[in-house]
N, CA, C and O of each residue as an XYZ file, in Angstrom:
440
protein
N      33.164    -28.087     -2.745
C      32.720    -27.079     -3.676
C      32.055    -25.962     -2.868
O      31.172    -26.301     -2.080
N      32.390    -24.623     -2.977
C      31.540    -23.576     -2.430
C      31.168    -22.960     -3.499
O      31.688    -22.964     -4.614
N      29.917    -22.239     -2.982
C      29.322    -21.465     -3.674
C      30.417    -20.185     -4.745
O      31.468    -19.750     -4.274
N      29.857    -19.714     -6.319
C      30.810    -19.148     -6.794
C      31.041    -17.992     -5.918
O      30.168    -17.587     -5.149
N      32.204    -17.453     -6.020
C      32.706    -16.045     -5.787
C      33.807    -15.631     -6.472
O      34.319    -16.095     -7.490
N      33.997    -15.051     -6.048
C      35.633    -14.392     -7.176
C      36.439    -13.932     -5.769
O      36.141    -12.964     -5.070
N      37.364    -14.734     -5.578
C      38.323    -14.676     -4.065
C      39.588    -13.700     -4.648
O      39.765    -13.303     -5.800
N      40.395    -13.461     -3.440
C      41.449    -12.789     -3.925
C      42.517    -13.813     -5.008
O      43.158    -13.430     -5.987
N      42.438    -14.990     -4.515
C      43.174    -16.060     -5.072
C      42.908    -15.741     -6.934
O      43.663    -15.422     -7.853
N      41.506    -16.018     -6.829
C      40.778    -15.973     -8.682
C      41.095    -14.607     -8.747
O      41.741    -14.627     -9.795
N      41.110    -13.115     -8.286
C      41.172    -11.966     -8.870
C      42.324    -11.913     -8.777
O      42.342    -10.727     -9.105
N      43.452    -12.156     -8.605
C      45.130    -11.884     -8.491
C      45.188    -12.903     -9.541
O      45.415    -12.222    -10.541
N      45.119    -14.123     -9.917
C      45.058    -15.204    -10.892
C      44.789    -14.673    -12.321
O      45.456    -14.998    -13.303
N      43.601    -13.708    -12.329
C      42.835    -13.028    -13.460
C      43.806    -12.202    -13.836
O      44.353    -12.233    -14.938
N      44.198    -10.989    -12.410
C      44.647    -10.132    -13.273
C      45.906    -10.421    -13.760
O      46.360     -9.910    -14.784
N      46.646    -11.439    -12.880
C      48.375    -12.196    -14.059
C      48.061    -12.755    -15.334
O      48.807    -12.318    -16.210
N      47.443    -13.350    -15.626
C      47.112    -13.653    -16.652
C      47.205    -12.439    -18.174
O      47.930    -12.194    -19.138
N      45.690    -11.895    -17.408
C      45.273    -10.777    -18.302
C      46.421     -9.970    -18.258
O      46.681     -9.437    -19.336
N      46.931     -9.805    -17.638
C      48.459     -8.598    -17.720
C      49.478     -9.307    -19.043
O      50.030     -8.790    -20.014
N      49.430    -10.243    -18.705
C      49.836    -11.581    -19.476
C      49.527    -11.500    -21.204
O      50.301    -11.469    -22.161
N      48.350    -11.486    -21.131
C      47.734    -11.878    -22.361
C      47.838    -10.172    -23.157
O      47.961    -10.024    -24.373
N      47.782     -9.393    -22.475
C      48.190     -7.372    -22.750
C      49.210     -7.619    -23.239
O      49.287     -7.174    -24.384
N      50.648     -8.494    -22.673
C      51.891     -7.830    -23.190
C      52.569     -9.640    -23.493
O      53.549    -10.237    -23.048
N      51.683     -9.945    -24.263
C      52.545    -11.367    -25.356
C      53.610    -11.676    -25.406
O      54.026    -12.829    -25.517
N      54.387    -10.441    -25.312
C      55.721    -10.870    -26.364
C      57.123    -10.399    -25.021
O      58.334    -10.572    -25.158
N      56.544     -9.918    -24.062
C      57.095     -9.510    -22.968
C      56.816    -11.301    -21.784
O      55.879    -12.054    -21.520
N      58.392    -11.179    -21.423
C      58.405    -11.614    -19.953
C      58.323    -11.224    -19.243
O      58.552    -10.021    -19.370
N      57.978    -11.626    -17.917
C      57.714    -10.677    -16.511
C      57.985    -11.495    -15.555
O      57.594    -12.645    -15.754
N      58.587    -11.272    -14.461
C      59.246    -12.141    -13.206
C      57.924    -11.830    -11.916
O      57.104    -10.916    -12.008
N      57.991    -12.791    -10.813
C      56.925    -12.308    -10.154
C      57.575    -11.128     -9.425
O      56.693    -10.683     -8.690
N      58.807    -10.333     -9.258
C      59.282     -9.196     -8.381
C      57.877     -8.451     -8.971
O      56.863     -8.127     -8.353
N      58.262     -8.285    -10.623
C      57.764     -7.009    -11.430
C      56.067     -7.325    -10.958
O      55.236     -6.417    -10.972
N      55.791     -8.469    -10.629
C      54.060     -8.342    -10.300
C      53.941     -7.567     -8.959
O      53.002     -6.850     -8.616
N      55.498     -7.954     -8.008
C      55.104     -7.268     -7.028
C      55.181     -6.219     -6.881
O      54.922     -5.914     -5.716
N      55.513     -5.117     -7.725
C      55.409     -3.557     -8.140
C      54.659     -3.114     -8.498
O      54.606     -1.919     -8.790
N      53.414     -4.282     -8.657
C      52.432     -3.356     -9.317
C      51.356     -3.526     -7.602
O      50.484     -2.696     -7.346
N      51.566     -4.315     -6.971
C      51.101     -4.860     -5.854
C      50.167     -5.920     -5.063
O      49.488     -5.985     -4.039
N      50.685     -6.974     -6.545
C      50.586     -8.456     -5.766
C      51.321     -8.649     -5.274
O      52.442     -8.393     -5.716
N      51.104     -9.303     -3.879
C      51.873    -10.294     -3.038
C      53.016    -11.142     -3.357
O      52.587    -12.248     -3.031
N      54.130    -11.308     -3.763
C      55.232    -12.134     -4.120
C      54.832    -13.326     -3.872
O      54.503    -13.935     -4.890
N      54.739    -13.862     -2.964
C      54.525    -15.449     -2.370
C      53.243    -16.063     -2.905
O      53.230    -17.072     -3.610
N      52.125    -15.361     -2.510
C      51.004    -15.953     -2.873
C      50.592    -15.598     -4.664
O      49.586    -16.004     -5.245
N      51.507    -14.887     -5.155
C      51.108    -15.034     -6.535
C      51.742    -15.963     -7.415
O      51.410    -16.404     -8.515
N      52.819    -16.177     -6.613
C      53.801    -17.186     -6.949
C      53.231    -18.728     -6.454
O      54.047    -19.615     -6.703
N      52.379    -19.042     -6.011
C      51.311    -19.947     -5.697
C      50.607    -20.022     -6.457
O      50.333    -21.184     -6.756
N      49.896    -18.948     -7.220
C      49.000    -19.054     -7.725
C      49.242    -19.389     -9.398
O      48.472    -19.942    -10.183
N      50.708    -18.799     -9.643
C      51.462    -18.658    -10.452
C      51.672    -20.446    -10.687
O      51.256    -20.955    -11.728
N      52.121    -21.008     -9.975
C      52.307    -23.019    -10.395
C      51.047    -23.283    -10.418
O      50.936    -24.006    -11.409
N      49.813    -23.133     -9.864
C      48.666    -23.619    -10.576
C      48.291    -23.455    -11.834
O      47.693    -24.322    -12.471
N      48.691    -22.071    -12.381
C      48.126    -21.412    -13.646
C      49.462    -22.300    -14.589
O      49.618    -22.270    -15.810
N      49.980    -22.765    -13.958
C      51.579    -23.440    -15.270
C      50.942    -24.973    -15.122
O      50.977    -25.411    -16.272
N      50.478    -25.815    -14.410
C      50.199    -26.916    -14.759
C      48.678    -27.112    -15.254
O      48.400    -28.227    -15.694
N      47.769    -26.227    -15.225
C      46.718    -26.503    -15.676
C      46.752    -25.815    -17.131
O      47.471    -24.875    -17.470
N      45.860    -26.465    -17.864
C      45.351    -26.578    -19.340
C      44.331    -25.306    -19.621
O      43.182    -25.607    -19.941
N      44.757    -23.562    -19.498
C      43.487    -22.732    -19.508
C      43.899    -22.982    -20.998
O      44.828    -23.449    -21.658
N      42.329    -22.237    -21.186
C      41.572    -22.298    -22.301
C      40.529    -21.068    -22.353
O      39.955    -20.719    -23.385
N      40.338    -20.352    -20.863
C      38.908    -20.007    -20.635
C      39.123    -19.166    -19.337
O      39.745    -19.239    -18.277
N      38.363    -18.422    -19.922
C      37.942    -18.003    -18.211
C      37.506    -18.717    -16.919
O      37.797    -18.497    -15.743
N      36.613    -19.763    -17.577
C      36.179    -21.201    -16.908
C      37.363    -21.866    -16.401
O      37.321    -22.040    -15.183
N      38.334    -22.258    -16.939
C      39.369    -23.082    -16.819
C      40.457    -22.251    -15.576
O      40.861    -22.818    -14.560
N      40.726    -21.061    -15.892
C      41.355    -20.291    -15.027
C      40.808    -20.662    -13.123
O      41.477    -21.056    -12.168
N      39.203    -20.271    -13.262
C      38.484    -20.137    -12.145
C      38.677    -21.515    -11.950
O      39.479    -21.479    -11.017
N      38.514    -22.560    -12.160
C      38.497    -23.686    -12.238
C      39.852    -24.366    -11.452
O      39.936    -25.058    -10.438
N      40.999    -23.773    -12.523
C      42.229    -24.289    -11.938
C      42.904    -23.808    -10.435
O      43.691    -24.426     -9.719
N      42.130    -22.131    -10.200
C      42.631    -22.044     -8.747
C      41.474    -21.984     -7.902
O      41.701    -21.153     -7.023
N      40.277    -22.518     -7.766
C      39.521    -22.340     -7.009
C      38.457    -24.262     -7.044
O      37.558    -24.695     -6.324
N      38.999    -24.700     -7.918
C      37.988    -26.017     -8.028
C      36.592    -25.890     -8.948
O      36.510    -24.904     -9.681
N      35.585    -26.777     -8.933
C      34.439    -26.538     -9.675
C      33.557    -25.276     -8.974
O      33.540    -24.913     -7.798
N      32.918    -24.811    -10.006
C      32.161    -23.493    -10.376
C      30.563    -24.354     -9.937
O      30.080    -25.443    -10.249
N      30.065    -23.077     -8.972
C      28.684    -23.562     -8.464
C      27.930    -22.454     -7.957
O      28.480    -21.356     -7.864
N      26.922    -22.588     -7.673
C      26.262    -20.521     -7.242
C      25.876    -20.927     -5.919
O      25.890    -20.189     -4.933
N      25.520    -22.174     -5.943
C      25.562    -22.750     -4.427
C      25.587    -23.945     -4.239
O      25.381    -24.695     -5.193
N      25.878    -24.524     -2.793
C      26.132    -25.489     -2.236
C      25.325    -26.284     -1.854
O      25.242    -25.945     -0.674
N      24.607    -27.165     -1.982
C      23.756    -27.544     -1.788
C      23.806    -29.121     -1.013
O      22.777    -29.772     -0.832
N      25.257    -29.629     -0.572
C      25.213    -30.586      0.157
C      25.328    -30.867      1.415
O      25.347    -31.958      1.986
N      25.469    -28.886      2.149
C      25.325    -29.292      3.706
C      23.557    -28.935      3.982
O      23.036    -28.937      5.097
N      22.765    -28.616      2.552
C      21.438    -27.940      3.060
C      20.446    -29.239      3.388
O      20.236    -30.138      2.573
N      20.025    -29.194      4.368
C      18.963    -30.222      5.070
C      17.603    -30.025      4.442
O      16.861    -30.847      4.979
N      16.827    -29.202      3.410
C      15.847    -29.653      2.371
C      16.153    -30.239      1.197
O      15.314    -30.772      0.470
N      17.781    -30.143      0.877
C      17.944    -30.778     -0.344
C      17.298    -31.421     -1.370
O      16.967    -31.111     -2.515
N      17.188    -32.522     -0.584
C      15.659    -33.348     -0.942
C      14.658    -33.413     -1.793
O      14.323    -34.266     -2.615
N      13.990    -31.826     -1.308
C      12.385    -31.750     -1.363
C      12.638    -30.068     -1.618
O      11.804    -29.206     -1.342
N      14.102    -29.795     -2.260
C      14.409    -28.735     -2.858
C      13.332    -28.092     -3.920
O      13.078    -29.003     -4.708
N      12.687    -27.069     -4.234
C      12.319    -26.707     -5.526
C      12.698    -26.003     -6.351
O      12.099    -25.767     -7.400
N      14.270    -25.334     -5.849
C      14.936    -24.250     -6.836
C      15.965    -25.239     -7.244
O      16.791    -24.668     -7.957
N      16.237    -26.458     -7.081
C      17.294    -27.071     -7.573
C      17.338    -27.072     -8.982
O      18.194    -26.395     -9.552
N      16.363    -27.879     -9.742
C      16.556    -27.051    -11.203
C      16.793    -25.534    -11.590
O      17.517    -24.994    -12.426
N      16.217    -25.231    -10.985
C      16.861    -23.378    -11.833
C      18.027    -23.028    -11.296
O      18.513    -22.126    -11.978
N      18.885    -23.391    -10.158
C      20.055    -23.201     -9.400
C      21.177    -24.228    -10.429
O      22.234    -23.682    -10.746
N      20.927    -25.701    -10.934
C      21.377    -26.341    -11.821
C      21.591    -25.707    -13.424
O      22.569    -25.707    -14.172
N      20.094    -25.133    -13.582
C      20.256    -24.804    -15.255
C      21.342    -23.211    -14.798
O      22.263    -22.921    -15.562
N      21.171    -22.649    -13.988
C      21.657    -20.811    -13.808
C      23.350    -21.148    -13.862
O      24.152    -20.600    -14.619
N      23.701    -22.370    -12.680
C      25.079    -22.634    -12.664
C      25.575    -23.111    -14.331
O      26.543    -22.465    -14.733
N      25.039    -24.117    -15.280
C      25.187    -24.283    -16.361
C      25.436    -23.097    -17.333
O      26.342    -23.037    -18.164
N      24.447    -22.132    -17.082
C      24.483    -21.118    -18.105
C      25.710    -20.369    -17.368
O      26.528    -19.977    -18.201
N      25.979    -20.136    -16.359
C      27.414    -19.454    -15.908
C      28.781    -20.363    -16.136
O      29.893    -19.908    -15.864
N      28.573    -21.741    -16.682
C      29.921    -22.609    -16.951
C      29.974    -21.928    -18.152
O      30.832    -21.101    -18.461
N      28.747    -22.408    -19.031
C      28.722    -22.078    -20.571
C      29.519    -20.806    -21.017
O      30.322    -20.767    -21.949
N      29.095    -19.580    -20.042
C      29.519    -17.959    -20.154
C      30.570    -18.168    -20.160
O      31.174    -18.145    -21.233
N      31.284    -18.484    -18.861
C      32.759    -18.365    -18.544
C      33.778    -19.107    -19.625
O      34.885    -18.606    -19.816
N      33.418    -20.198    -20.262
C      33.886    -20.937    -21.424
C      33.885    -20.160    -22.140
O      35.072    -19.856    -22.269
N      33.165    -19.414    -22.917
C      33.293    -18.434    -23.996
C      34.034    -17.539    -24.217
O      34.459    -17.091    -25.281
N      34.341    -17.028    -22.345
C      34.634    -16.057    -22.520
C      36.902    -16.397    -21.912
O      37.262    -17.151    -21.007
N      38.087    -15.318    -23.045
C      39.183    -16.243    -23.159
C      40.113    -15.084    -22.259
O      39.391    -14.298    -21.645
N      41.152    -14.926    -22.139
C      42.034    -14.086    -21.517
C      42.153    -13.231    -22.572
O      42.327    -12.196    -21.928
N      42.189    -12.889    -23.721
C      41.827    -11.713    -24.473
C      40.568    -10.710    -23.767
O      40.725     -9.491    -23.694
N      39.505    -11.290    -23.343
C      38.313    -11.028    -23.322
C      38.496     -9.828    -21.996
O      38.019     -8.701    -21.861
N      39.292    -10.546    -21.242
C      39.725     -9.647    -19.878
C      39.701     -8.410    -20.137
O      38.977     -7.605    -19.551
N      40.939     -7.987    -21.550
C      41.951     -7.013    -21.576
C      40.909     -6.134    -22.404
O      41.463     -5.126    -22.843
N      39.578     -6.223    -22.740
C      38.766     -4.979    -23.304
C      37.875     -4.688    -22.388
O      37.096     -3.751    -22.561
């Protein structure tokens, strides 16, 4: 698990989708993504993750190409332990699962 970010992987992921969720009723091949100027190969990677996983969410998206959602890492840190932001780093990551759940691939496109 690493800390969250939004990689090229999750922002090329986002924006197929959301391009996706804009034009419903339209098919699109990955050439036509690569005209707009994603990468052919690697969207097409990213493209079989987004077909076998179950989105639902913005959560689920980030989820399916990047693994679990975290703001940080906290299992190579050597105070771990005797941490005192671990609760508020726990409840902050929670309230950012909660967000991202709410929020759907409609949500993108406004």
């Amino acid at each position: 698990m690493t800390a969250f970010a939004l990689n090229k992987k999750v922002d090329y992921g986002l924006s197929l989708l959301s391009w996706l969720a804009k034009h419903p009723d339209n098919r699109v091949s990955l050439h036509q993504f690569s005209k707009l100027g994603l990468p052919r190969a690697f969207t097409a990677q990213i493209a079989r993750k987004l077909v076998t996983a179950k989105i639902l969410s913005v959560r689920h998206v980030l989820e399916a190409l990047d693994g679990p959602i975290s703001l940080v890492n906290c299992a190579p840190c050597p105070v771990r332990e005797a941490c005192h932001q671990k609760n508020f780093m726990r409840n902050l990551t929670s309230m950012l699962h909660e967000t991202l759940a709410k929020k759907t691939l409609a949500d993108l496109c406004h």
